[in-house]
C-alpha positions as CSV (number, residue, x, y, z in Angstrom):
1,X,11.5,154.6,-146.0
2,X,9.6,154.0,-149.3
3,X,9.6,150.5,-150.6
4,X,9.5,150.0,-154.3
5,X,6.0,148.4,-154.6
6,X,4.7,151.3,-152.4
7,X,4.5,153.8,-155.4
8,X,2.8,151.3,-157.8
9,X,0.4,150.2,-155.1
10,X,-0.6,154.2,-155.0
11,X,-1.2,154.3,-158.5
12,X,-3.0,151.0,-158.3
13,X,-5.4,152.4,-155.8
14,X,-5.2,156.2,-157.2
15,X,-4.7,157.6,-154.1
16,X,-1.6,159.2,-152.7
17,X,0.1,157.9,-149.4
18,X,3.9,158.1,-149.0
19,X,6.2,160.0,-147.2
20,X,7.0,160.3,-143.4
21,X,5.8,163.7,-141.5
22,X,7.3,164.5,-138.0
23,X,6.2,167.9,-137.7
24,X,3.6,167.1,-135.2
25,X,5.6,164.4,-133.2
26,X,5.4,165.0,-129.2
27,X,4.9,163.0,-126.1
28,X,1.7,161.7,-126.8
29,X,1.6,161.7,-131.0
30,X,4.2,160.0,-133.0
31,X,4.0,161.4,-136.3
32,X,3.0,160.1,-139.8
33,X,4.6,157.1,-141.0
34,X,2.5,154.9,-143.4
35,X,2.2,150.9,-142.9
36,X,4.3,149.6,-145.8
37,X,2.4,147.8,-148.4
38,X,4.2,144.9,-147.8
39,X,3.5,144.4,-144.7
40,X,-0.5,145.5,-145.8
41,X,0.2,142.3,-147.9
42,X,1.0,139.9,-145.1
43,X,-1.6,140.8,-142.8
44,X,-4.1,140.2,-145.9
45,X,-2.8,136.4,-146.3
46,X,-3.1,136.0,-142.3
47,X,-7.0,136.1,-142.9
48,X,-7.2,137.9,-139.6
49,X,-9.6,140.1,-141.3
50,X,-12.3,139.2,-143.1
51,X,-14.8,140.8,-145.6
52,X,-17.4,140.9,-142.8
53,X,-15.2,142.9,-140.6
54,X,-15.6,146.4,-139.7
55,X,-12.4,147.9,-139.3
56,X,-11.3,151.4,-137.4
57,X,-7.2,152.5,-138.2
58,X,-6.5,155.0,-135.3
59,X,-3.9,157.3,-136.6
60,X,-4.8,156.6,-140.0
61,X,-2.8,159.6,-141.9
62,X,-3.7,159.8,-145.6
63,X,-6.0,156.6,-145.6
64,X,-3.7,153.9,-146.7
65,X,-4.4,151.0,-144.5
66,X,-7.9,152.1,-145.1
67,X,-8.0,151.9,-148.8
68,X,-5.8,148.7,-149.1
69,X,-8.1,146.5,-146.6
70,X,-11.5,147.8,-148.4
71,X,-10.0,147.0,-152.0
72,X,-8.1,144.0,-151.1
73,X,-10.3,141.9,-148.5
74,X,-13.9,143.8,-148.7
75,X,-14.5,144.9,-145.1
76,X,-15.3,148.6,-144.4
77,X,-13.2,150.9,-142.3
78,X,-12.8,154.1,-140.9
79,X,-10.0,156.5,-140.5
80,X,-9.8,158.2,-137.3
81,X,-7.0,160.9,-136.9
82,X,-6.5,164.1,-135.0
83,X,-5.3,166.5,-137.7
84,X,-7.9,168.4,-139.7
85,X,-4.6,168.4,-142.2
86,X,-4.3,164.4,-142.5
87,X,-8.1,163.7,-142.9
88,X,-8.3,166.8,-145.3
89,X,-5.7,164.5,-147.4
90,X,-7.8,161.9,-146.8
91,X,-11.2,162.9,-148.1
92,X,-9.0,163.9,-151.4
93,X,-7.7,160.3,-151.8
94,X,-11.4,159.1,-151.7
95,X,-12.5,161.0,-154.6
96,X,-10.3,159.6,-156.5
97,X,-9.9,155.8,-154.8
98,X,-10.7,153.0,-157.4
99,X,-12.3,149.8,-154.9
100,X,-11.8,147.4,-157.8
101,X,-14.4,145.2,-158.7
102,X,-13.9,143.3,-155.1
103,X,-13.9,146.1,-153.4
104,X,-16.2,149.1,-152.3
105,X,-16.9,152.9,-150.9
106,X,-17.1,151.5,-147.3
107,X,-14.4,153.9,-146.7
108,X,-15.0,157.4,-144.0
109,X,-12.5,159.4,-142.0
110,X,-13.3,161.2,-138.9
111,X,-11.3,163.9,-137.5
112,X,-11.1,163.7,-133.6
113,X,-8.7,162.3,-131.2
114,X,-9.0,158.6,-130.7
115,X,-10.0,158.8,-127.2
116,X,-12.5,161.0,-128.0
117,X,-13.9,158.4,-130.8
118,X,-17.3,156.8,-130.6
119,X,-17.1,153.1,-130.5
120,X,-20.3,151.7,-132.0
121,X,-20.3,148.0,-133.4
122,X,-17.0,147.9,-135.0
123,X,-15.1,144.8,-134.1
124,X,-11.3,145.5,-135.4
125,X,-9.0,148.1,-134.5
126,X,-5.5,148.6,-136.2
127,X,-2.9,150.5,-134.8
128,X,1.1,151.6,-136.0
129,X,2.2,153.7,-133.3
130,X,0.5,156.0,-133.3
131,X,0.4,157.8,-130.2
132,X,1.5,157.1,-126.5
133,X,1.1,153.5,-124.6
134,X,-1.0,156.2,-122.5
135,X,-3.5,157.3,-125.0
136,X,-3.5,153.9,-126.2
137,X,-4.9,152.5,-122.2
138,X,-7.7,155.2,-122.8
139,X,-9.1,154.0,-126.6
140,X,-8.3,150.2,-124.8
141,X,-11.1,151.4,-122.2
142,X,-13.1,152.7,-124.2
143,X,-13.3,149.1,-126.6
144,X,-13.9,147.5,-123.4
145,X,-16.7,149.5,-122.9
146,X,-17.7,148.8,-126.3
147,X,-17.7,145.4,-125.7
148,X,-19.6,145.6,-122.2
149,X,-22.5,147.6,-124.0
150,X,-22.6,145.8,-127.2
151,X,-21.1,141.5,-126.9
152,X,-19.2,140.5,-129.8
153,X,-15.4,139.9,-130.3
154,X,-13.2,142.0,-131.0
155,X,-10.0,142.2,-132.3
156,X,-6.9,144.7,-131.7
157,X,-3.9,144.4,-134.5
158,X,-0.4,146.0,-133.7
159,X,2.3,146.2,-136.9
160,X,5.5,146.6,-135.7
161,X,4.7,147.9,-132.0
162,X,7.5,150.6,-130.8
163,X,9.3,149.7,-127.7
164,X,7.6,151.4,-124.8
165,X,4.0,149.0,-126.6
166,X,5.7,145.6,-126.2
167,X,5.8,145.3,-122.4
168,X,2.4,147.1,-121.8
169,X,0.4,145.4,-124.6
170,X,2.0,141.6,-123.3
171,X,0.9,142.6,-119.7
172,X,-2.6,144.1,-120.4
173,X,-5.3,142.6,-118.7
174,X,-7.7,143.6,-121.3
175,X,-5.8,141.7,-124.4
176,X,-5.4,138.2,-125.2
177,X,-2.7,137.2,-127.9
178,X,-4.6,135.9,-130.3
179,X,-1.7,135.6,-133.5
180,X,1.3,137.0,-134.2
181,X,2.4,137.0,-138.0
182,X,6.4,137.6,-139.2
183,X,6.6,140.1,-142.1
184,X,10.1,139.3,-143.4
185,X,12.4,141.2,-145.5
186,X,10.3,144.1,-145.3
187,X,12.9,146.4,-145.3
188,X,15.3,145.2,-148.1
189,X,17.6,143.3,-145.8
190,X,17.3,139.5,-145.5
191,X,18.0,139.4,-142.1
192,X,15.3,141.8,-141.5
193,X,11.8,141.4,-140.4
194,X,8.9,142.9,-138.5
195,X,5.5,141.2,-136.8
196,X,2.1,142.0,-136.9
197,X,0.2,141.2,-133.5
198,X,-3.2,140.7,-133.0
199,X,-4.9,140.3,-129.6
200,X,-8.6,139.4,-128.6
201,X,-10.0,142.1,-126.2
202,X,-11.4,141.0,-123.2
């Protein structure tokens, strides 16, 4: 679903980000579905991440979440995602991405699978379904690893987790809920809401 403000938010940033795209969806990838901006908005207010943050989206599509954060709070990020096709889409959006005069080019993609990413001192990791509950335990390792070789905290952040996330991201012995933030109304209906959670790895 495209929300009104998404559009305007594209043009805002000069990049281009809707649509949904299925065409790769199997067991283990879930397809392309962007983070509405609304709920891009919310988890700005939370303050959950800060300027000082450095921020990696796994399954980051055409860059959105990307863009938004580095405009919007400051922090630099990087888009990991495992089609050549998505990333290509990405490096066009950063040609043309305006930062703002708050913002900046802290922005890369990298094409590789997530569990295949190299973990160096980035602290935050942002995730909207984008692949199995079982490729997610192997990037979870691999953080934890992260964490053993190099101290620091670290944050995980989940917007609107799928079904088969909630009972094994509630029961992970790696994750400690750290905040939980309702994004009402994001889909038009009053009655209608999704959450953003964030855990502390351990």
């Amino acid at each position: 679903m495209t929300l009104p403000n998404d559009p305007l938010w594209d043009l805002k940033l000069k990049i281009r980000t809707g649509g949904r795209d299925y065409s790769l969806l199997d067991g283990d990838n879930y397809g392309y579905d962007p983070t509405p901006y609304s709920a891009l908005k919310y988890l700005k207010r939370s303050g959950l991440i800060e300027s000082r943050d450095k921020v990696v989206d796994f399954g980051c599509g055409k860059g959105r979440v990307d863009f938004f954060l580095n405009r919007e709070i400051g922090c630099s990020c990087v888009g990991v995602d495992f089609d050549s096709a998505r990333i290509s889409e990405c490096m066009a959006n950063l040609k043309s991405y305006d930062p703002g005069k708050s913002g900046s080019y802290r922005v890369s993609f990298v094409c590789c699978k997530a569990e295949k990413y190299q973990i160096t001192d980035e602290n935050c990791f942002y995730f909207f379904n984008p692949f199995s509950p079982e490729i997610f335990k192997k990037v979870l390792l691999n953080l934890h690893r992260s964490k053993l070789e190099n101290p620091r905290s670290m944050k995980v952040i989940f917007y609107y987790p799928a079904g088969d996330y909630i009972p094994y991201i509630f029961q992970e012995e790696l994750l400690s809920p750290l905040a939980m933030v309702k994004c009402r109304n994001i889909f038009l209906k009053a009655r209608e809401m999704s959450e953003i959670y964030a855990f502390t790895v351990l």
